[in-house]
VMD Tcl script that builds the backbone (N, CA, C; Angstrom):
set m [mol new atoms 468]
animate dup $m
set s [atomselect $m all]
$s set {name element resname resid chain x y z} {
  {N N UNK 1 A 18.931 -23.245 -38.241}
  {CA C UNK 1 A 18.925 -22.584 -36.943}
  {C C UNK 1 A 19.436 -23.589 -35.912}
  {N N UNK 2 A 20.498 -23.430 -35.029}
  {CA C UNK 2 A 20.601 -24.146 -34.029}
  {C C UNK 2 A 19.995 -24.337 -32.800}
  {N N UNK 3 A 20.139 -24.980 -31.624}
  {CA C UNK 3 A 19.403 -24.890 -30.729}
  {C C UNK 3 A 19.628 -23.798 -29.687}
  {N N UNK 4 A 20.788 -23.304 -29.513}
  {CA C UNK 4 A 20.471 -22.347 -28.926}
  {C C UNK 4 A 19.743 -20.987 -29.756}
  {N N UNK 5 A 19.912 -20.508 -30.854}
  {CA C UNK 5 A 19.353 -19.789 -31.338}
  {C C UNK 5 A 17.952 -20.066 -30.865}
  {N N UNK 6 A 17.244 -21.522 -31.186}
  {CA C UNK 6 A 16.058 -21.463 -31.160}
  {C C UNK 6 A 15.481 -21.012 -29.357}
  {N N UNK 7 A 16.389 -21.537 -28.514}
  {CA C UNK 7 A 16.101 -21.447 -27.157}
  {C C UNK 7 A 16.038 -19.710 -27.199}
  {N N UNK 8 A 16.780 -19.343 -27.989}
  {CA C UNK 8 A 17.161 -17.303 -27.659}
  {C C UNK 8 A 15.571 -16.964 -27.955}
  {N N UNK 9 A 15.088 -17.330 -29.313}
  {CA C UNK 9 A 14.035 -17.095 -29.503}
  {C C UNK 9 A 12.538 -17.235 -29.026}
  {N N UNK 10 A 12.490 -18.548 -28.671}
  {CA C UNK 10 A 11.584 -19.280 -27.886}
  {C C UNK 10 A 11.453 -18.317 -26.378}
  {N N UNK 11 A 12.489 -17.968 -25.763}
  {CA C UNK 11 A 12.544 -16.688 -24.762}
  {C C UNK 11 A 12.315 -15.277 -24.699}
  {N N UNK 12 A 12.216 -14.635 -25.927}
  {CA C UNK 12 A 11.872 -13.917 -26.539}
  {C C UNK 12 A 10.843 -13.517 -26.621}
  {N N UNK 13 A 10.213 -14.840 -27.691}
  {CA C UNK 13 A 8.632 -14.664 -27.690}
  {C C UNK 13 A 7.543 -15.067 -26.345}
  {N N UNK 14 A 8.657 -15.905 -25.610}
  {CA C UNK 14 A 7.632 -15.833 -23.985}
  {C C UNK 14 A 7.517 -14.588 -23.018}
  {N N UNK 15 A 8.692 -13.401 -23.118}
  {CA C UNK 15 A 9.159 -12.580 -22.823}
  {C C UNK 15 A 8.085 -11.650 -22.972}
  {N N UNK 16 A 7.828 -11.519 -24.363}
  {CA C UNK 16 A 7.119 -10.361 -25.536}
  {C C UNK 16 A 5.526 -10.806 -24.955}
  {N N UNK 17 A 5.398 -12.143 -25.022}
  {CA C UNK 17 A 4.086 -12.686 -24.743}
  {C C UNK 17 A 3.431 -12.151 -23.455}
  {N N UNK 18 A 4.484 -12.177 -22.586}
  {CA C UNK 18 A 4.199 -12.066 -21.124}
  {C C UNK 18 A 4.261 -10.673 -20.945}
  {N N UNK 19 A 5.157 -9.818 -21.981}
  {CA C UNK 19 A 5.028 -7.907 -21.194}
  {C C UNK 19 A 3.425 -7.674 -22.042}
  {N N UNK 20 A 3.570 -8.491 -23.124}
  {CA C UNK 20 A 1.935 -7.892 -23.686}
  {C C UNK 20 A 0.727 -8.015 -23.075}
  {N N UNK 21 A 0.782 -9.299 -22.305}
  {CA C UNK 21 A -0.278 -9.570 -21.325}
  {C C UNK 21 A -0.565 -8.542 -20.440}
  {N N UNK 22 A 0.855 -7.944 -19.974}
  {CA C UNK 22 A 1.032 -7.337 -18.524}
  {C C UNK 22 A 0.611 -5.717 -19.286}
  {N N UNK 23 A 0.962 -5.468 -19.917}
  {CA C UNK 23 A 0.577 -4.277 -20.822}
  {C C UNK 23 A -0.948 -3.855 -21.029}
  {N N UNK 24 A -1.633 -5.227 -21.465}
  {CA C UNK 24 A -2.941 -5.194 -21.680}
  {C C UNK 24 A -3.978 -4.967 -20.428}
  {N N UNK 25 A -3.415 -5.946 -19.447}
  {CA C UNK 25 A -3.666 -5.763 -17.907}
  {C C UNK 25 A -3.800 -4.420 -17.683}
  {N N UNK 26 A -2.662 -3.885 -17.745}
  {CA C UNK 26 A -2.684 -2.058 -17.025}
  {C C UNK 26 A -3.535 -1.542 -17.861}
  {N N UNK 27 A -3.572 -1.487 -19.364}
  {CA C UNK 27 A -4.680 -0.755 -19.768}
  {C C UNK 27 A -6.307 -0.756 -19.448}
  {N N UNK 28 A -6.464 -2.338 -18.876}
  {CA C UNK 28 A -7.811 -2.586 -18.537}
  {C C UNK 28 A -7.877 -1.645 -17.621}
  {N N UNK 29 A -6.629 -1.399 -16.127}
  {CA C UNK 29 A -7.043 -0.993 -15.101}
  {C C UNK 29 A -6.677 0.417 -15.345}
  {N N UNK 30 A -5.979 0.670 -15.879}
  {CA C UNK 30 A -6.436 2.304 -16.119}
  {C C UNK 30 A -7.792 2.504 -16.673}
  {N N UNK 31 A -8.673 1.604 -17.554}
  {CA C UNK 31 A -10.498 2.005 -17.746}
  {C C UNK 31 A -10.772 1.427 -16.814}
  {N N UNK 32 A -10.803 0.978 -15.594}
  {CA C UNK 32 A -11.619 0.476 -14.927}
  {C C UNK 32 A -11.526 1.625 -13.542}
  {N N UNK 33 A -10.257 2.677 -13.578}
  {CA C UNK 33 A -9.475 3.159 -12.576}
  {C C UNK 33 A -10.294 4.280 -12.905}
  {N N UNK 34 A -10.448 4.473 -14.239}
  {CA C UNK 34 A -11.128 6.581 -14.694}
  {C C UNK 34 A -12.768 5.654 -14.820}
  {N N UNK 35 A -13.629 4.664 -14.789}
  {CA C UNK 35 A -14.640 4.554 -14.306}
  {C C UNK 35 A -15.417 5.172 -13.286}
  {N N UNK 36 A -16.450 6.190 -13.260}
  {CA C UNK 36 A -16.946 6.978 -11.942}
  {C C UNK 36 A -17.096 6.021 -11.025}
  {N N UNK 37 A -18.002 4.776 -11.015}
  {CA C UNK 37 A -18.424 3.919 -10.479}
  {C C UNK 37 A -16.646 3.142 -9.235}
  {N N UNK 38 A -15.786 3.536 -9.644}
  {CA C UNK 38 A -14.144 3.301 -9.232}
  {C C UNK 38 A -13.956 4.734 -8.433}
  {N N UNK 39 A -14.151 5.566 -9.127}
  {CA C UNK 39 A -13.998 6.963 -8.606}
  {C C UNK 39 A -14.539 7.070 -7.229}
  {N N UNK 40 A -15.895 6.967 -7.314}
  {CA C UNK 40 A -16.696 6.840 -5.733}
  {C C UNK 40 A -16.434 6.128 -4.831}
  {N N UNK 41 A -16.173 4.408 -5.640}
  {CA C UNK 41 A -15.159 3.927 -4.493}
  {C C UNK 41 A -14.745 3.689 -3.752}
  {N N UNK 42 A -13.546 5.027 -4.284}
  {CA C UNK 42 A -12.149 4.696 -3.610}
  {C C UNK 42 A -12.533 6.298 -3.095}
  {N N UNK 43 A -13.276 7.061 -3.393}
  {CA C UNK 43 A -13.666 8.469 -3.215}
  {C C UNK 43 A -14.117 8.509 -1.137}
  {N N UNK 44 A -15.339 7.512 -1.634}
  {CA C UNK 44 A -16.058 7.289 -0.173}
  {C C UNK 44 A -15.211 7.060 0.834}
  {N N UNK 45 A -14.151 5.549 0.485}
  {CA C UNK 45 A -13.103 5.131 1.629}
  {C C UNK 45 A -12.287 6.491 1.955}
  {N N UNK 46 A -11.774 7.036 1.019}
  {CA C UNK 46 A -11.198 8.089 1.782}
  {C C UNK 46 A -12.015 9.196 2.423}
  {N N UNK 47 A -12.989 9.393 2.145}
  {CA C UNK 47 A -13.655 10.519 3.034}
  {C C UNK 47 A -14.117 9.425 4.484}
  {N N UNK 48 A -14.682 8.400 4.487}
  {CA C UNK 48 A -14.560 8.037 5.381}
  {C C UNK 48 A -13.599 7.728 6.414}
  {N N UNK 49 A -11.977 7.638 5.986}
  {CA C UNK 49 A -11.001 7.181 7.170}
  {C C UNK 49 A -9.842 8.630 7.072}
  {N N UNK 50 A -9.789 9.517 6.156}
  {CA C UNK 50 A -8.923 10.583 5.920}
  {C C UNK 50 A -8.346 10.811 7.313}
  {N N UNK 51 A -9.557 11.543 8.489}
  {CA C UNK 51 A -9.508 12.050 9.300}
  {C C UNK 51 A -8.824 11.434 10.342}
  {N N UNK 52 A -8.467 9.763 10.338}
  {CA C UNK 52 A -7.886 8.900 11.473}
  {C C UNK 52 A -6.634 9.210 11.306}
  {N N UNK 53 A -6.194 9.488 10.308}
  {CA C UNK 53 A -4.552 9.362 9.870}
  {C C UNK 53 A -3.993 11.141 10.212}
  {N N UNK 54 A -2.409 10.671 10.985}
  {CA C UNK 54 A -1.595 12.031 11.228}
  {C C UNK 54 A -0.348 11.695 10.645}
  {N N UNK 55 A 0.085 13.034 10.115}
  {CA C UNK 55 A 1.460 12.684 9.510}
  {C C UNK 55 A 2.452 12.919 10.491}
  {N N UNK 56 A 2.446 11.575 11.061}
  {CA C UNK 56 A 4.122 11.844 11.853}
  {C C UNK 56 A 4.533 10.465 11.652}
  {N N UNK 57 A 5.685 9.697 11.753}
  {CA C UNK 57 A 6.211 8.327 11.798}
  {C C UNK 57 A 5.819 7.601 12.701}
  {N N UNK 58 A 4.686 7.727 13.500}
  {CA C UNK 58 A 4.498 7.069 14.092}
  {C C UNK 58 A 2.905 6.093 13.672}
  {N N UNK 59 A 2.983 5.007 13.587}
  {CA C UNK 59 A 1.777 4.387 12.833}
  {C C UNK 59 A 1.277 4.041 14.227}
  {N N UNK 60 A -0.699 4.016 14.320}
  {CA C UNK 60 A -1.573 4.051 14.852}
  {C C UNK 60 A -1.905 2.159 14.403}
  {N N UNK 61 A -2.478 1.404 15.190}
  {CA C UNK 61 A -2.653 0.207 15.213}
  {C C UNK 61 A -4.165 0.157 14.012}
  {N N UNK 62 A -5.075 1.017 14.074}
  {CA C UNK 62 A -6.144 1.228 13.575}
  {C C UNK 62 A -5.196 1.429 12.053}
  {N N UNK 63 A -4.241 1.752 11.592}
  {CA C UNK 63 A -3.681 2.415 9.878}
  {C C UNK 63 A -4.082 0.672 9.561}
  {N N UNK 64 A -3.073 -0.574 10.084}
  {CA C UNK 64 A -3.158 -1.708 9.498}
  {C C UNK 64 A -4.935 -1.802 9.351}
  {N N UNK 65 A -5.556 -1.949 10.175}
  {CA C UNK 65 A -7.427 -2.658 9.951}
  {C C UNK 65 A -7.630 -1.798 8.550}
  {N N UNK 66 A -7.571 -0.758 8.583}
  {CA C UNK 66 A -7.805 0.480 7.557}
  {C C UNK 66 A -7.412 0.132 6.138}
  {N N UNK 67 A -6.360 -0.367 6.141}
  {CA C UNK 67 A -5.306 -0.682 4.914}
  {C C UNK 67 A -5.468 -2.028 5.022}
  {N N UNK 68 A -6.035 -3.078 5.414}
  {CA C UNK 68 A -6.309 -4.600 5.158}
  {C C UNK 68 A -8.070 -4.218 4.793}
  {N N UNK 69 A -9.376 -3.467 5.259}
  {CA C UNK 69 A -9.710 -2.658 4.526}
  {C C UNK 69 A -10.005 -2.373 3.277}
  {N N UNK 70 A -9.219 -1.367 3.036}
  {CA C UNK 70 A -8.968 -1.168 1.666}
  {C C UNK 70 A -8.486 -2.430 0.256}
  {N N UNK 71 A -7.496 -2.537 0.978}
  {CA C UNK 71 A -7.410 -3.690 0.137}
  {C C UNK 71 A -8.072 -4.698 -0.491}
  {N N UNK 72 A -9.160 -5.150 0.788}
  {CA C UNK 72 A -10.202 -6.332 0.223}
  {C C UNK 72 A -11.106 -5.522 -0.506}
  {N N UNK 73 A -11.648 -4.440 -0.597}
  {CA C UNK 73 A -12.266 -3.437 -0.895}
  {C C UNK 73 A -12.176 -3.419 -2.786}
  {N N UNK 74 A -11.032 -2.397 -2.981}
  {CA C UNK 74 A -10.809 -2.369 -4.162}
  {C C UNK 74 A -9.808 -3.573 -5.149}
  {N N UNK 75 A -8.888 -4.219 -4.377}
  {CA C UNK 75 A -8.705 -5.418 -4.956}
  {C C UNK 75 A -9.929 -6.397 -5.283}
  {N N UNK 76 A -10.510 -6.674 -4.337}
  {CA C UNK 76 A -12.070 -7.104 -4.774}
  {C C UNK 76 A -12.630 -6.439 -5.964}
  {N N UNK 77 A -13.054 -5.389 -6.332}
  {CA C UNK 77 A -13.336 -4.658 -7.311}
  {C C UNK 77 A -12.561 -4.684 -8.958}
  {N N UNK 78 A -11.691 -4.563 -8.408}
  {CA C UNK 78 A -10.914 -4.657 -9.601}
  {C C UNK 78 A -10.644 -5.894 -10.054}
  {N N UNK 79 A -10.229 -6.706 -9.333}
  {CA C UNK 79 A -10.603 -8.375 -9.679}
  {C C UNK 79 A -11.682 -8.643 -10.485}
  {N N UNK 80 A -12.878 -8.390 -10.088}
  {CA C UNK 80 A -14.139 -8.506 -10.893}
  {C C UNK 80 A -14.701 -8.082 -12.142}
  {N N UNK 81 A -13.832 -6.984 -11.771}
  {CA C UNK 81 A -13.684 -5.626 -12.858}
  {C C UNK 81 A -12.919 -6.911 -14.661}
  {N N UNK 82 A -11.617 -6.859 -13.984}
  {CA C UNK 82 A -10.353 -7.470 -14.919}
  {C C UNK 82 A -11.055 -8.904 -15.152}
  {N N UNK 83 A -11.644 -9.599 -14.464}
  {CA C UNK 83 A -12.140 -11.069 -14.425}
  {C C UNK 83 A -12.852 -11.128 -15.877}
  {N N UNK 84 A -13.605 -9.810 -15.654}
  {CA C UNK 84 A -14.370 -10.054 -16.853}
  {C C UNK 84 A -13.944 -9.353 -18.401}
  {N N UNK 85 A -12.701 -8.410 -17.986}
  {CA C UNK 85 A -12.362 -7.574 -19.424}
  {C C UNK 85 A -11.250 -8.445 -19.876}
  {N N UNK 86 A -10.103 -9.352 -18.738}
  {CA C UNK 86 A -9.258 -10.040 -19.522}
  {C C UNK 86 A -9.182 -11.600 -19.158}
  {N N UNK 87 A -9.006 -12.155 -20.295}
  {CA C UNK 87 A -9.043 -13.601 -20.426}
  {C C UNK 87 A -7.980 -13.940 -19.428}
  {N N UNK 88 A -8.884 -15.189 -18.969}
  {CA C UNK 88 A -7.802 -16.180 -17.823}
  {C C UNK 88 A -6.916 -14.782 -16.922}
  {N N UNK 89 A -7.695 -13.586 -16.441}
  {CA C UNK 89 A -7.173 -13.211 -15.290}
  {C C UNK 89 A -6.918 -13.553 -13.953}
  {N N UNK 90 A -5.345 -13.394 -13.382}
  {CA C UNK 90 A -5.277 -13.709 -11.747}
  {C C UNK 90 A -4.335 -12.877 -11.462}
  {N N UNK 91 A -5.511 -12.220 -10.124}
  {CA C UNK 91 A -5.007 -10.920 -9.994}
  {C C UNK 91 A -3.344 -11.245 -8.603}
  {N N UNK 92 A -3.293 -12.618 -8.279}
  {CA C UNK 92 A -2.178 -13.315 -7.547}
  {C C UNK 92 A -1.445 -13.267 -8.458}
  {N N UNK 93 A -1.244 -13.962 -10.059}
  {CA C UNK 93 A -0.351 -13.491 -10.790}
  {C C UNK 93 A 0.021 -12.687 -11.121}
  {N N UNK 94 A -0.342 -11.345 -11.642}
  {CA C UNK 94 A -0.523 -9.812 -11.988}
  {C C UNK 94 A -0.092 -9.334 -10.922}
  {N N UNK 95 A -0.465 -9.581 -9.115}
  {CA C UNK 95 A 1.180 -8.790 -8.437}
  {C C UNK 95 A 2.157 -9.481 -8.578}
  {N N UNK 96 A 2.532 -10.440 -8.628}
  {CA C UNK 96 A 4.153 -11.203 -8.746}
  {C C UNK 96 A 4.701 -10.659 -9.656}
  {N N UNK 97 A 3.655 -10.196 -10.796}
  {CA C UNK 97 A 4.564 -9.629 -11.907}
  {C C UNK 97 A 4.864 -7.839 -11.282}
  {N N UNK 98 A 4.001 -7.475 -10.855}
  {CA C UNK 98 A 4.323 -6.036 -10.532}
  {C C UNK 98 A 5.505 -5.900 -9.740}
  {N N UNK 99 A 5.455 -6.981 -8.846}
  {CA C UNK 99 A 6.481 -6.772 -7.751}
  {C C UNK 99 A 8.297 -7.151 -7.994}
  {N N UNK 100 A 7.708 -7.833 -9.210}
  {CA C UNK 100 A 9.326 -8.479 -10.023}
  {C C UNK 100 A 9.514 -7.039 -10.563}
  {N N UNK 101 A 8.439 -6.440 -11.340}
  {CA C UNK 101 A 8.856 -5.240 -12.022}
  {C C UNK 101 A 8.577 -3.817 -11.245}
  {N N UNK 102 A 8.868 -3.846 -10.243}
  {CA C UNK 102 A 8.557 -2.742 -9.179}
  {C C UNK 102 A 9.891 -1.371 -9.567}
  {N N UNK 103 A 10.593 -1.946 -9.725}
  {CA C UNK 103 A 11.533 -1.114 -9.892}
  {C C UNK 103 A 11.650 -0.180 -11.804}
  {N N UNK 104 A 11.178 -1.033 -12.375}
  {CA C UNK 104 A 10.502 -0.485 -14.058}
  {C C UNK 104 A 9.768 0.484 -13.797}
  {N N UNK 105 A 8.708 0.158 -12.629}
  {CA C UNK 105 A 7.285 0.528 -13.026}
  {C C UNK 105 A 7.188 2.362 -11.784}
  {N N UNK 106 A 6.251 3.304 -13.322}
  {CA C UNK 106 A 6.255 4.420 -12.707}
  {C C UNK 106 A 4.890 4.899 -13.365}
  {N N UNK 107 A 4.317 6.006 -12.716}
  {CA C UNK 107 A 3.049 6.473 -12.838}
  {C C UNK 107 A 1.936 6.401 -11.818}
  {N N UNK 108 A 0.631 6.681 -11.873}
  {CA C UNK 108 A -0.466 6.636 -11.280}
  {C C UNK 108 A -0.604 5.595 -10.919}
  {N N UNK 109 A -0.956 4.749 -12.174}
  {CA C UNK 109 A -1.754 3.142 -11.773}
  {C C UNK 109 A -0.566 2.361 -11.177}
  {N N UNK 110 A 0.542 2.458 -11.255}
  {CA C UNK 110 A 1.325 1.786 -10.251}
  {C C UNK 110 A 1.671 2.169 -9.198}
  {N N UNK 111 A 1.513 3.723 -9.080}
  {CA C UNK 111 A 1.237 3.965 -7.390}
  {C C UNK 111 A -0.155 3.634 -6.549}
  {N N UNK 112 A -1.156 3.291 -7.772}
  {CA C UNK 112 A -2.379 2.856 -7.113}
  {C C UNK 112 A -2.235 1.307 -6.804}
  {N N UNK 113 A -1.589 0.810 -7.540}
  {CA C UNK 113 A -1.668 -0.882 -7.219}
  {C C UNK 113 A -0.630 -0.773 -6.220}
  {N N UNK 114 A 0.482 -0.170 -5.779}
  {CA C UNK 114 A 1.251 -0.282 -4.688}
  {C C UNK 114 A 0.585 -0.223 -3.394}
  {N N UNK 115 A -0.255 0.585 -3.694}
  {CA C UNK 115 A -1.459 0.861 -2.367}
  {C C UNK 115 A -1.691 -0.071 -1.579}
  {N N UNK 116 A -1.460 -1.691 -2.564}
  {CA C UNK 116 A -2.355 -2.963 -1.841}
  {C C UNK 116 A -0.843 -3.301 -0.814}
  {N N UNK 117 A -0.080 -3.409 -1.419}
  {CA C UNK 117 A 1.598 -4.219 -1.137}
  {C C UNK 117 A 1.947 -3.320 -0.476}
  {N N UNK 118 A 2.341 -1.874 -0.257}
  {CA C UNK 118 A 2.993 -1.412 0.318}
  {C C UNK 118 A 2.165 -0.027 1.323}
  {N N UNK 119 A 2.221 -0.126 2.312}
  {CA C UNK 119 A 1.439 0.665 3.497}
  {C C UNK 119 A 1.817 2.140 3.266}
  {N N UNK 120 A 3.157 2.531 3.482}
  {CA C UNK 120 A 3.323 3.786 3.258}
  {C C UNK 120 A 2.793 4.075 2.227}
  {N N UNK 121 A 2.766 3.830 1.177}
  {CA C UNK 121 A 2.384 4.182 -0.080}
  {C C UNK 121 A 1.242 4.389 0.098}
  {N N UNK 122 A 0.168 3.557 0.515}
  {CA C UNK 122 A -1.032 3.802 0.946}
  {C C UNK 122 A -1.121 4.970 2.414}
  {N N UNK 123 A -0.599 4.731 2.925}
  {CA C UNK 123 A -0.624 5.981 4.105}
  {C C UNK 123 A -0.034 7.593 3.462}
  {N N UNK 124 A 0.682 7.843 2.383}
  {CA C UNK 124 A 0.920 8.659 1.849}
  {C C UNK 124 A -0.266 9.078 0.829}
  {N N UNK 125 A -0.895 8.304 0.169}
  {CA C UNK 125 A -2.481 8.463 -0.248}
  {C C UNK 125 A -3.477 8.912 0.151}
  {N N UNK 126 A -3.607 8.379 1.877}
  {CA C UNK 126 A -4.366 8.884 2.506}
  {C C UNK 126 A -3.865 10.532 2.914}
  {N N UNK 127 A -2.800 10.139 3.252}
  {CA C UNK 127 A -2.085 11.943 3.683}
  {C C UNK 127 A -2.521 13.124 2.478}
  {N N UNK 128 A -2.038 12.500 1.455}
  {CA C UNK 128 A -2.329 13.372 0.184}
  {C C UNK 128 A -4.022 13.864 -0.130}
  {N N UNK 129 A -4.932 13.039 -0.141}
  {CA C UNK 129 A -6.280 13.229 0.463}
  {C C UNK 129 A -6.166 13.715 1.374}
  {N N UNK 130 A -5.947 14.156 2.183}
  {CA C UNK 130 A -6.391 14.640 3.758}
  {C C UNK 130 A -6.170 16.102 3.524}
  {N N UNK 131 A -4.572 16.502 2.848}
  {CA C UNK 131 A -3.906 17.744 2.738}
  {C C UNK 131 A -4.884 18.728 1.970}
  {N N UNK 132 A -5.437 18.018 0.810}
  {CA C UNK 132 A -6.314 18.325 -0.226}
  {C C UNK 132 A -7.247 18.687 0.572}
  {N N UNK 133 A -8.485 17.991 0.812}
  {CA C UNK 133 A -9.213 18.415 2.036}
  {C C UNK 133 A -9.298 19.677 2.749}
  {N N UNK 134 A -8.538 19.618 3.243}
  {CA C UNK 134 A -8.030 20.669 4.653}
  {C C UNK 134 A -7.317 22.097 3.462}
  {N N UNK 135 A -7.645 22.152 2.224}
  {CA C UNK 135 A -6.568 23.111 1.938}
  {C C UNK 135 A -4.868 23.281 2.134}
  {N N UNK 136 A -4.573 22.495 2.613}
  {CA C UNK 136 A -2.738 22.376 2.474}
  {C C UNK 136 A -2.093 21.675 1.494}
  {N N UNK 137 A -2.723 21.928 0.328}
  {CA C UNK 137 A -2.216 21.862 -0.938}
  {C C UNK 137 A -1.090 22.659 -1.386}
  {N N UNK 138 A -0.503 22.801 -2.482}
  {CA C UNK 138 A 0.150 24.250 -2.932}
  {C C UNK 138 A -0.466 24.617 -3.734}
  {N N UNK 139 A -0.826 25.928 -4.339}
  {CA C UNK 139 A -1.973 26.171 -5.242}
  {C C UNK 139 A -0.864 26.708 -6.126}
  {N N UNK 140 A -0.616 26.633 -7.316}
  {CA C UNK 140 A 0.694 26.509 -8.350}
  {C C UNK 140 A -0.409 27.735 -9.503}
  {N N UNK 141 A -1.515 27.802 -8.744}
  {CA C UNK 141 A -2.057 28.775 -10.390}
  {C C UNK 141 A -1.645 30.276 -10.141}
  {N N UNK 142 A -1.321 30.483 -9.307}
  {CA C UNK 142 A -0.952 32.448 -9.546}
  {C C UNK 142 A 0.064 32.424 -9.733}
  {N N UNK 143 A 1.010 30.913 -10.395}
  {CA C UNK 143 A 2.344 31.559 -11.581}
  {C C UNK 143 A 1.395 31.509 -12.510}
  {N N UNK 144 A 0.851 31.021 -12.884}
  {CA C UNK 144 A 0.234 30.560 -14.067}
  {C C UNK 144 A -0.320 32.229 -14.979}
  {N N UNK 145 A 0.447 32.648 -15.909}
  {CA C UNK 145 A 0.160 33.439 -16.675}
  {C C UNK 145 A -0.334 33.719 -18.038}
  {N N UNK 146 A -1.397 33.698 -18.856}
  {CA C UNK 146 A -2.368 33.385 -19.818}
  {C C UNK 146 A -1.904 34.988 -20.841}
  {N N UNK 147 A -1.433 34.592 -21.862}
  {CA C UNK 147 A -1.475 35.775 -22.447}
  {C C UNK 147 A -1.404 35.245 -24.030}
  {N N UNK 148 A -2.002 36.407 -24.641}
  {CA C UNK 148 A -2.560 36.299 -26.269}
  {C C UNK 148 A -0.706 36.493 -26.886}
  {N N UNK 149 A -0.821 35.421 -28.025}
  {CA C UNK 149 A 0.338 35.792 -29.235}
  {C C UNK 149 A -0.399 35.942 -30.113}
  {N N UNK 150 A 0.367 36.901 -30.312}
  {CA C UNK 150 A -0.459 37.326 -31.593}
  {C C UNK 150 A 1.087 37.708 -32.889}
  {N N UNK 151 A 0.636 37.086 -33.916}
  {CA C UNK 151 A 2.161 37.490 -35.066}
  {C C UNK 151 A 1.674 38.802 -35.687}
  {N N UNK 152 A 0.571 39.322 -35.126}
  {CA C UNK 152 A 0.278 41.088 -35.830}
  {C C UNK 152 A 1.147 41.779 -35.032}
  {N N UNK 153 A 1.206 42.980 -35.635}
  {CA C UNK 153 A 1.539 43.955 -34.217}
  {C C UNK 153 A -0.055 45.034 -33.346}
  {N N UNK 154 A 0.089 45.396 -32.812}
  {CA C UNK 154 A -0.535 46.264 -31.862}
  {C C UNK 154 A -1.316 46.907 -32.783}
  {N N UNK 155 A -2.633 47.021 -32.897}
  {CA C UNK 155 A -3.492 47.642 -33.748}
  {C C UNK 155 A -4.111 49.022 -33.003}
  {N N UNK 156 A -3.996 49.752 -34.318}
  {CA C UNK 156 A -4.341 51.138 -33.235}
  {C C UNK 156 A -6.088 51.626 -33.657}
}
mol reanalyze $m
mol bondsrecalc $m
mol representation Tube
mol addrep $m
């Protein structure tokens, strides 16, 4: 084997090493995320601040306290949470990696960890709670049509 081969490899397995870490990470926080004890939460903060927030472009000086807030809140939590489910966790390392891979990354738990880094994202959270709330949801169930197959025919 030559040396660059070995360098290809040696990168590879730091590569593989490092998405498995980051892999293992999200799975902790997806069980730590469907935890009730997580649920309430992040449940309470929003029933407590829902009502401050309006959807127009214009941000209120009170959104930042709210969203610095939150942040110490459930980053705190989840820190403690991960501290103890994964070895040698830092949750300072674990965003650098999110934020290198921001553009990869799609789903729930990465719109929940965006929450901390990015405001709109979090102000769109809160909006989305609020809508819910108030009924200005879309309610999608009266397409929703339930009917029997059956491979008989019509029995008389």
């Amino acid at each position: 084997m030559d040396l660059q081969t070995a360098e290809e490899n040696l990168a590879v397995s730091r590569s593989s090493s490092s998405d498995a870490k980051f892999d293992m990470i999200i799975g902790a926080i997806e069980d730590v995320v469907m935890e009730e004890e997580f649920q309430m939460l992040q449940h309470n903060f929003l029933e407590r601040y829902f009502h401050e927030f309006i959807d127009t472009e214009e941000n209120k000086f009170i959104y930042t306290d709210i969203h610095r807030e939150y942040i110490n809140l459930v980053e705190k939590y989840l820190n403690e949470r991960l501290v103890s489910k994964v070895p040698q966790f830092s949750m300072s390392d674990f965003m650098h990696q999110m934020i290198a891979r921001k553009n990869e990354l799609e789903g729930e738990i990465f719109e929940l960890l965006l929450t901390f880094s990015d405001f709109l994202t979090f102000k769109e959270m809160i909006l989305d709670y609020k809508a819910a709330k108030e009924g200005r949801t879309v309610d999608l169930s009266g397409g929703i049509m339930v009917t029997s197959f059956s491979t008989e025919g019509p029995t008389s």
